[in-house]
N, C-alpha and C positions, 0 to 999 in steps of 0.2 A: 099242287103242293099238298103234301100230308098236312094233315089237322090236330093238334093235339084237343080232346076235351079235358077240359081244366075242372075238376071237385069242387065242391063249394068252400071248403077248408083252404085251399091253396089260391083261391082266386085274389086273396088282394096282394100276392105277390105278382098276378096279372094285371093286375087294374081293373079286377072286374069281369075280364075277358073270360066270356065259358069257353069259348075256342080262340082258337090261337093257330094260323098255317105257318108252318116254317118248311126252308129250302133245305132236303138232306136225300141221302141215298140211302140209308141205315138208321134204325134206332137210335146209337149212339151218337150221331151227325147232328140228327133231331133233335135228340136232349141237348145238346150245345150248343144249336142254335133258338132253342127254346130261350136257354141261360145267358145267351148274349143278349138276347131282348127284351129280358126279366131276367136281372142277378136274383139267384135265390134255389132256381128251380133243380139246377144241378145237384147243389149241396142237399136238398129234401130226397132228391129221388136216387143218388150215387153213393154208396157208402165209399170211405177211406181207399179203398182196393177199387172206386171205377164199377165195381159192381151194383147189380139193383138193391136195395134196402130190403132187409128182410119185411118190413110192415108194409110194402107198397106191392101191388101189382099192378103191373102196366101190360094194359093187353093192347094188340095191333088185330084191329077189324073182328074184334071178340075172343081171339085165338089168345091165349095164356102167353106172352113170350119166353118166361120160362122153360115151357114144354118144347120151344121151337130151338130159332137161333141167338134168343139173348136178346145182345145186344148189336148183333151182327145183324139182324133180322133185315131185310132190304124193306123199302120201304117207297109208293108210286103216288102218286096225284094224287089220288081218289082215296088216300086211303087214312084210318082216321087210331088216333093212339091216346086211347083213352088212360089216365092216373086216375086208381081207384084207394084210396089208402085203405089198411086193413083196418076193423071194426073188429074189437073185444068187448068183451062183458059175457054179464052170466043172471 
């Protein structure tokens, strides 16, 4: 099962949990069943339109999913989806 790493910002809507495995074939499978087993995680990391939030990147196995397929991005056992929230300042 894929593995999401959870930020330390987001964990108490995991209970804690720095990883978290959930059953999906896709990123977007993944985030939903993220959100089923932690209400919260959806609405932090989907804006309005199902899209990723502009302030968040979510990379799969280091790779930007951005740069890839989204949220279409297929996703295997071993493989791990990290939420990095973006950091400002100056």
């Amino acid at each position: 099962m894929p593995q999401f790493r959870i930020p330390g910002p987001l964990r108490r809507l995991s209970d804690g949990e720095i990883t978290v495995k959930v059953e999906a074939a896709d990123l977007g499978s993944a985030i939903d069943a993220l959100d089923r087993r932690y209400p919260g995680f959806k609405d932090r990391l989907l804006d309005d339109k199902g899209q990723l939030r502009q302030f968040v990147n979510v990379y799969l196995n280091d790779e930007d999913v951005r740069l890839g397929a989204g949220l279409h991005a297929k996703v295997s056992e071993k493989d791990e989806i990290s939420i990095v929230p973006a950091v400002a300042g100056g």
